[in-house]
C-alpha angles and dihedrals in degrees: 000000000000096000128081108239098219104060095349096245123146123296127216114201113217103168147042132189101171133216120016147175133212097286091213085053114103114157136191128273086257099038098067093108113095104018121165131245144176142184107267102203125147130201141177130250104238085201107045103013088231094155101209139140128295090224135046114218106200114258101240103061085060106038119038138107101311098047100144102197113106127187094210091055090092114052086209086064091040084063097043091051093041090048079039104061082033091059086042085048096050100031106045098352092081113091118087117311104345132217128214131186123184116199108218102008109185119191101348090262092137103033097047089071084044091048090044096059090056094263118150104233147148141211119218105208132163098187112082093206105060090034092057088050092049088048090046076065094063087259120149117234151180122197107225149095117274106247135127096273088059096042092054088050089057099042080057102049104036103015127239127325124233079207140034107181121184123176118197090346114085090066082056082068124089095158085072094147092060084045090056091043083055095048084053101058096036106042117075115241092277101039132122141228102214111183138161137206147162098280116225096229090066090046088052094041092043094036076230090161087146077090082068108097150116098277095052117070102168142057110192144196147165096288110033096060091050084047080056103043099046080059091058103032098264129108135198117250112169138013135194125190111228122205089201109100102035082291134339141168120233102221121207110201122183135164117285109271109012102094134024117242121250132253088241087063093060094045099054088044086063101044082055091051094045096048090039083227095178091038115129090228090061092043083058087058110048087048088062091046079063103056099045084057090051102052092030091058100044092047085055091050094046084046090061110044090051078060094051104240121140122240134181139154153253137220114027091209126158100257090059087083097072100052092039089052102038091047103043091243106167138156087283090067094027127024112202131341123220132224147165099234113096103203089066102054120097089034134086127261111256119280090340095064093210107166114256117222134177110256088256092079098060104084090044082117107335118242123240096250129005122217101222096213088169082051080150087071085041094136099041088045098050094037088059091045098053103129083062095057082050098046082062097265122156134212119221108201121181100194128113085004125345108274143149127241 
């Protein structure tokens, strides 16, 4: 793909990380065969600024049925959806009889405070699994993916929504003129479109290009999404910077006109401007940044399994994909990585085919290091892992820069 998919402009591609496979994909010790890959590069718009991948991987080889990712898994993320839907309630929720939709709902962890206030909502989901678990919560949901045939359904059937949320879904999108036809034709006169998404000036500041996979298309930032909603008659009117992910931006959109934008969006607009955050120039960079983590921290890892000392992981998140893949980690650096999700135990890791084990297994014994791949959960990780720290283990993070804990 040579054209930007927002306003088709050119796009300049800045960085390249190679190979990689579906990052939700993990298969089973006797399903490697026939994997699928793709090429992960991203580029800039030279029109628009919009930063997104070179190639679109279709959407349902990475979201369906079995989709293992799911939002209540971290208690830290438990307490930001649930202050979350009690802002929304508090904040746009608040006319007669409100109506609430969530693009890619999950597991209900956000509606089910909505629902359980007495709020009229409903959760957009194309994966069965974690639909099934949000309805086990008493959540209403549709399976489908979000579009503007969907959202006019839904405008039929329930009427329009004052809000349409969406966490760490909107930047899975690349079809996002057919998403702002939909929010259109499903949102009243007044409502708002309230979204969040890992926001492209942490991921430069922190070389976090671990955010960089299949799943996510976008990477988004102040201006860029105002660049994208004046084209659809819809502006940005507020902005909130969110520590959760490793760093987002929480991104208010409403029609032109009907409200007036918030300080905060000038000023991160600035901040944007000062720090030239969508140059070219910065996007070099940042490339280079990339690819002094990469050889850094496998020459670290090289370095200590010459000396013998056992290293594994943990997290099997998505975005370990990425790292795992770009820097040619397997089982012979790191021998097993260790996660929460069930339905990832007892697989490999994508591509890279490292061994996934409960986090039971990993005092038993403890290694000698531990490569945090969920280094965004880092506290409540290590909070919870304390007896290795004590037992002498070390962490290895690669994010700003590759150290050891």
């Amino acid at each position: 793909m040579s054209n930007c998919r927002v306003c088709a402009g050119p796009l300049t591609e800045f960085l390249d990380l190679g190979r990689q496979p579906n990052s939700d994909a993990f298969p089973r010790p006797d399903e490697t065969d026939g994997e699928f890959f793709f090429r992960l590069a991203v580029g800039r718009c030279g029109t628009c600024t919009t930063v997104q991948l070179m190639e679109e991987v279709p959407r349902e080889r990475m979201f369906h049925r079995d989709y293992p990712y799911h939002s209540s898994g971290s208690s830290v993320m438990r307490e930001h959806f649930e202050n979350t839907a009690h802002r929304l309630l508090a904040t746009e929720a608040t006319g007669p009889d409100p109506f609430v939709v969530e693009i890619g709902c999950n597991d209900g962890v956000m509606l089910a405070t909505v629902g359980e206030a007495g709020v009229r909502h409903l959760g957009v989901d194309p994966s069965q699994g974690v639909a099934d678990e949000a309805r086990s919560k008493g959540v209403r949901v549709r399976t489908a993916f979000f579009e503007e045939a969907t959202a006019r359904d839904i405008a039929a059937a329930e009427g329009r929504a004052d809000v349409v949320y969406a966490a760490n879904t909107l930047c899975h999108i690349p079809y996002l003129d057919s998403v702002f036809r939909g929010l259109d034709a499903l949102l009243k006169p007044d409502g708002v479109l309230v979204f969040e998404d890992p926001y492209l000036g942490d991921i430069v500041e922190r070389t976090s290009f671990d955010q960089i996979y299949d799943e996510h298309f976008y990477f988004f930032t102040a201006r860029s999404v105002r660049n994208t909603a004046r084209r659809h008659g819809f502006e940005l009117v507020d902005v909130l910077r969110l520590p959760v992910h490793g760093g987002e931006v929480r991104y208010t959109l409403a029609r032109l006109g009907a409200r007036v934008p918030k300080p905060a969006v000038a000023e991160l607009l600035a901040e944007e401007e000062s720090r030239a955050l969508a140059a070219p120039a910065t996007l070099e960079r940042f490339a280079a940044d990339v690819r002094r983590t990469r050889d850094e921290l496998v020459t670290l890892l090289t370095g200590l399994r010459a000396q013998g000392r056992r290293v594994v992981a943990y997290g099997a998140t998505a975005k370990s994909a990425t790292v795992a893949n770009y820097c040619g980690i397997g089982p012979e650096l790191v021998s097993s990585v260790h996660d929460t999700t069930p339905a990832k135990q007892g697989r490999l890791t994508p591509g890279s085919h490292i061994p996934v084990h409960p986090p039971e297994a990993f005092a038993d014994p403890y290694p000698d290091y531990a490569l945090l791949f969920a280094w965004n959960h880092a506290e409540e990780i290590m909070s919870k892992e304390q007896e290795f720290r004590a037992s002498g283990g070390k962490w290895i993070l690669y994010t700003p820069t590759v150290h050891v804990l």
